[in-house]
Wavefront OBJ file of the C-alpha trace (Angstrom):
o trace
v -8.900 -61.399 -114.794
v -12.513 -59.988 -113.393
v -15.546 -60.329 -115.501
v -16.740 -56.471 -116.162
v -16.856 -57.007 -119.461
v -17.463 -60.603 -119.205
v -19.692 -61.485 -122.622
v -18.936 -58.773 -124.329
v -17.762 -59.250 -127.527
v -15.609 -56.524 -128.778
v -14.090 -55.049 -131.867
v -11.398 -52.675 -131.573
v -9.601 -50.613 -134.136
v -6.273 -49.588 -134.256
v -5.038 -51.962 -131.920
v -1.454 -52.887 -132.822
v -0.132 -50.213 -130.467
v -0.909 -46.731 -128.418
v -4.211 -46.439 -126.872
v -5.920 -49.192 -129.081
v -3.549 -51.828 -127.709
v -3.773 -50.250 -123.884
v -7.765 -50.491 -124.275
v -7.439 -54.123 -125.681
v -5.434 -55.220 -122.972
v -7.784 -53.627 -120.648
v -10.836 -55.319 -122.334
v -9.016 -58.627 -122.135
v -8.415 -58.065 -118.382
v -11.974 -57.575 -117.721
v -13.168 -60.553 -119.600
v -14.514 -59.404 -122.923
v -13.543 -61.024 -125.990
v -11.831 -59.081 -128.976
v -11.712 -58.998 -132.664
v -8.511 -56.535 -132.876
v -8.146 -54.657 -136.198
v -5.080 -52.560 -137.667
v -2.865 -52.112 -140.734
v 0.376 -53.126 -138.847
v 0.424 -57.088 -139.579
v 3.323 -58.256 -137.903
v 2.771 -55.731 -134.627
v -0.602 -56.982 -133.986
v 0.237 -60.741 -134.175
v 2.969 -60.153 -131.751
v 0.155 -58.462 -129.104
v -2.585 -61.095 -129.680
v -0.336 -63.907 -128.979
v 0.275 -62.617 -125.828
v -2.930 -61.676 -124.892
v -3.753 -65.145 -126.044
v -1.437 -66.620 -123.664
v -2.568 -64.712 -120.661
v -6.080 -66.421 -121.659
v -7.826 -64.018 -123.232
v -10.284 -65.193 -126.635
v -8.925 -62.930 -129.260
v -9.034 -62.951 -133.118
v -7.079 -60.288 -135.512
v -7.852 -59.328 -138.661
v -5.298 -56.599 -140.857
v -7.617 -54.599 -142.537
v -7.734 -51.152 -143.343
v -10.922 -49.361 -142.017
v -10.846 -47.187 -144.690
v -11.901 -50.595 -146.681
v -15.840 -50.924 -146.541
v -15.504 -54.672 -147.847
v -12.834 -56.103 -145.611
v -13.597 -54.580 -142.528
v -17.572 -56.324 -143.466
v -15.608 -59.696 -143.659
v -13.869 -58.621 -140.418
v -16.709 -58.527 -138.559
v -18.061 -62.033 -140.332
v -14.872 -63.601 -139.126
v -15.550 -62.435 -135.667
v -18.543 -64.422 -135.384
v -16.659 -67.533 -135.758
v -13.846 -66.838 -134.258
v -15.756 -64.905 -130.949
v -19.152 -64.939 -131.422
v -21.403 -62.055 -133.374
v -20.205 -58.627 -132.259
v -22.154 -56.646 -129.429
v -19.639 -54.019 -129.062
v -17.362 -51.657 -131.065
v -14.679 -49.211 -130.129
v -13.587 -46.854 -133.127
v -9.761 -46.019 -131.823
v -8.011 -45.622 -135.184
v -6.774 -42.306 -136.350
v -4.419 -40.419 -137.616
v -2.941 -36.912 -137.094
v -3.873 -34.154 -139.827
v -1.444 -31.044 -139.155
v -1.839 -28.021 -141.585
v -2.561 -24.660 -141.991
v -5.848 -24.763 -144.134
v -4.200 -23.488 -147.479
v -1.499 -25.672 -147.041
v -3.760 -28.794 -147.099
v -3.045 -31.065 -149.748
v -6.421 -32.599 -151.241
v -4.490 -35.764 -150.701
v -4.008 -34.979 -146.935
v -7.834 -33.343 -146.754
v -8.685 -37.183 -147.977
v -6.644 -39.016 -145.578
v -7.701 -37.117 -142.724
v -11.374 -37.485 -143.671
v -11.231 -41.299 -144.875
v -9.416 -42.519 -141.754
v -10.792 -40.489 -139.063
v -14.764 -40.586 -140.110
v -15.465 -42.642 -143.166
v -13.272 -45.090 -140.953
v -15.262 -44.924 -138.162
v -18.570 -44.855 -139.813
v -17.745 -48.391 -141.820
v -16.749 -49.908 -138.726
v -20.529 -48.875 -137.535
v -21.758 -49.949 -140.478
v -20.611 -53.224 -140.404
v -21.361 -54.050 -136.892
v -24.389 -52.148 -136.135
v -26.965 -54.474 -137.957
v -25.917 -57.178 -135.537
v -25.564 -54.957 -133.010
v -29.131 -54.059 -132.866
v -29.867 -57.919 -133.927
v -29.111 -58.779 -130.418
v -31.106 -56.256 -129.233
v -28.423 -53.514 -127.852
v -24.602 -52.765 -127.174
v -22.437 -49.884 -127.412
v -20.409 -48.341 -129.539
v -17.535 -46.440 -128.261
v -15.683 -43.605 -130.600
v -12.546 -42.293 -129.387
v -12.541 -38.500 -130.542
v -10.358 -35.935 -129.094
v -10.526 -32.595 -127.585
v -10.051 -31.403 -131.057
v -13.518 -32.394 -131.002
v -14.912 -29.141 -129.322
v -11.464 -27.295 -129.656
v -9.534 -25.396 -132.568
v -5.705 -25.042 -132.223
v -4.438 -22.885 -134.976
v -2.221 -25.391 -137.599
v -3.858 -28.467 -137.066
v -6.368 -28.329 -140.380
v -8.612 -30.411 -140.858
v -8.180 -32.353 -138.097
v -10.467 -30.741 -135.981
v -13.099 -30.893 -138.471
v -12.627 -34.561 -138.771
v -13.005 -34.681 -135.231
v -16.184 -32.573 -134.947
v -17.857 -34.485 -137.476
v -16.848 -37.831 -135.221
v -18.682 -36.465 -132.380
v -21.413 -35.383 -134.551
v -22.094 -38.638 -135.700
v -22.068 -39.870 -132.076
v -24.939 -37.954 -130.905
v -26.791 -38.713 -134.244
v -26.560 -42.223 -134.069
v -27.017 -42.453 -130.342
v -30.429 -40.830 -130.768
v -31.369 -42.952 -133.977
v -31.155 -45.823 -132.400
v -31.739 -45.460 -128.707
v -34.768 -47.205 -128.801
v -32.968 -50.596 -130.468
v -30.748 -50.673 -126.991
v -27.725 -49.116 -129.014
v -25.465 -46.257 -126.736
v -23.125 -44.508 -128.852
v -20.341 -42.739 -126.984
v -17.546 -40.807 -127.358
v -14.331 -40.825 -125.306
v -12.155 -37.050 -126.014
v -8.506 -37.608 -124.672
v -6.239 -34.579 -124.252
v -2.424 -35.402 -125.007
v -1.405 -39.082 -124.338
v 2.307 -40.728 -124.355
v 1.722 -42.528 -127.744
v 4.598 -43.036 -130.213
v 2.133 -39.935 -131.993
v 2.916 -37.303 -129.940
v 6.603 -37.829 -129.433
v 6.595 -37.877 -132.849
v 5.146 -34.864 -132.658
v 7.504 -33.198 -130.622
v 10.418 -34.696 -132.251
v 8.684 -32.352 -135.584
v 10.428 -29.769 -133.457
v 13.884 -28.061 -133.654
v 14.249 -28.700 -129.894
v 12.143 -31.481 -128.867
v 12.875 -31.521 -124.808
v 11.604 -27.681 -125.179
v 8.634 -28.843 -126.979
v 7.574 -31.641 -124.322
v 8.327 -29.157 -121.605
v 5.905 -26.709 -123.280
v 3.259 -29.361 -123.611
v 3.417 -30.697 -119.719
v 2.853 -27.034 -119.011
v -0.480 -26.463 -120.927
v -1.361 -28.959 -118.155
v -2.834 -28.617 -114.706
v -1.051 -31.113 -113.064
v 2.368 -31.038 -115.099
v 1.507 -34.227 -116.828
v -0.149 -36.242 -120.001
v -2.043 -38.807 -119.665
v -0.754 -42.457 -120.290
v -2.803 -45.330 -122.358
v -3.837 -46.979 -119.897
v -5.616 -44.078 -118.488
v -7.603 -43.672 -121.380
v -7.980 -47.340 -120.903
v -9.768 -47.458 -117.792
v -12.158 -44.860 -119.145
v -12.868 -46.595 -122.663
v -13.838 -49.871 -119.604
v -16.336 -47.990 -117.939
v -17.912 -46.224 -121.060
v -17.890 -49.779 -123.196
v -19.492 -51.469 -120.074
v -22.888 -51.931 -118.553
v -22.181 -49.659 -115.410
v -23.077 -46.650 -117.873
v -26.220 -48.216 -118.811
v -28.239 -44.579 -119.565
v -24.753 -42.459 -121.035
v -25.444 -42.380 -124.749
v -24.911 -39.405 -127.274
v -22.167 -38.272 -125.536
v -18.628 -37.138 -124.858
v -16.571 -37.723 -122.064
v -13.298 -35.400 -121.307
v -10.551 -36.984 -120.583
v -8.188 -33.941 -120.469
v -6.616 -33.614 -116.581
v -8.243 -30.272 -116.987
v -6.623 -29.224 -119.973
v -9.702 -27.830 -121.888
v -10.979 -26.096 -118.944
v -7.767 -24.409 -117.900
v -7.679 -23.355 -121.723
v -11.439 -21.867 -121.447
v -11.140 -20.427 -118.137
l 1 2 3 4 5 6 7 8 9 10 11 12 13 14 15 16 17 18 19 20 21 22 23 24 25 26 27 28 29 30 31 32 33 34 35 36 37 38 39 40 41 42 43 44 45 46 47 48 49 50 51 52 53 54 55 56 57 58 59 60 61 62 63 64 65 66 67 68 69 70 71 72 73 74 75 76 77 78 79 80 81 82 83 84 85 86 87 88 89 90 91 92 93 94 95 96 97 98 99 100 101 102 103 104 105 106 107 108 109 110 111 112 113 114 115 116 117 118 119 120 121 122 123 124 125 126 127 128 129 130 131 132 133 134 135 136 137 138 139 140 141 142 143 144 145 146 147 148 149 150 151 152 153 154 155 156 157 158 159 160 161 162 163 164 165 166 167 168 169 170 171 172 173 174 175 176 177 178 179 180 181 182 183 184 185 186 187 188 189 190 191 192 193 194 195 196 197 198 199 200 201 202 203 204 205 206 207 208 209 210 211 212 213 214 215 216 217 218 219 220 221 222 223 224 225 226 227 228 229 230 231 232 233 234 235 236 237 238 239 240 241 242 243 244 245 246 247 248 249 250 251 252 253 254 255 256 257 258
């Protein structure tokens, strides 16, 4: 364990698994201590007890972030259980896949409630004590559907727009209270998400051949990639970054533009 993130005091959402549990075990690693949040109960005991036994100070709560209420009595329980929060990353999502007039209103909802309103009462909740202490950071993890449009993948996109949107917004609104408000943008990442995503496909070795190809290097990135990024943005060694996005695509978005 190294102290990078020693007193930091971090919540992290959609940690039972995929990138949220690679960043949490990163976070532990480096010293911080975590208030880990997702809907998957019985998953996310399993990873804090073993993050607890390699030493690390971690609480849980299961919450839904699409619950204003319990994700405000998340963060209350942090402050016992941790200490008051200086520190947020916004990792839970969920894949949106349509063609716009195929989009339920139920799926335009769940895209919307989980991807933004989730984020933003996350923010919400923390923020106040955020600035209390007089700074931290706030990490969102977007996507390069953030800046990008793939045909069939309404409203996704516009979920993730609106993410970085309010990333620059509240990184200016309260620059001056010591808040930085980031964004991380991965490109395709080996979560259970996208193999389910290929396995959507009548041939999925064809699919996941197609995919490594899009790719400069012939490869997707793993969690623990996006892991060491989500460190450095989360950390003090990025002490002027705020209201921004950082790429972390292996090239993918610039091969696409070029």
């Amino acid at each position: 364990m190294t102290d990078r993130l020693k007193g930091k005091r971090i919540m992290i959402t959609g940690a039972a698994q995929g990138i949220g549990l690679a960043i949490a075990k990163a976070c532990a690693k480096e010293g911080a201590s975590l208030l880990l949040v997702d809907l998957e109960g019985d998953i996310l005991e399993a990873e804090v007890d073993m993050l607890r036994l390699s030493g690390a100070k971690v609480g849980f709560s299961v919450a839904s972030i699409t619950d204003a209420h319990t994700i405000a009595a998340a963060v209350e329980q942090a402050a016992v259980e941790i200490g008051p929060l200086n520190a947020l990353i916004n990792n839970a999502g969920v894949n949106v896949f349509h063609e716009p007039l195929e989009t339920s209103e139920e799926e335009w909802h769940r895209c919307f409630d989980i991807n933004l309103k989730g984020a933003w009462n996350c923010t919400k909740a923390v923020l106040p004590g955020i600035i209390a202490a007089g700074g931290g950071a706030i990490l969102n993890i977007a996507s390069t559907h953030a800046f990008t449009i793939i045909p069939h993948t309404f409203p996704y996109p516009l979920a993730k727009h609106a993410l970085l949107g309010m990333t620059k917004s509240l990184g200016l609104e309260y620059a001056a209270q010591g808040v930085r408000v980031n964004a991380l943008a991965p490109g395709y990442v080996s979560t259970q998400k996208v193999i389910d995503y290929w396995n959507s496909f009548p041939d999925p070795i064809a699919a996941k051949n197609e995919t490594m190809k899009l790719h400069p290097g012939g490869r997707i990135a793993s969690p623990e990639e996006i892991a060491l990024a989500a460190i450095f943005m989360i950390s003090d060694e990025c002490p002027f970054m705020n209201a921004t996005c950082l790429t972390i695509d292996g090239g993918l978005s610039v091969l696409q533009h070029s």
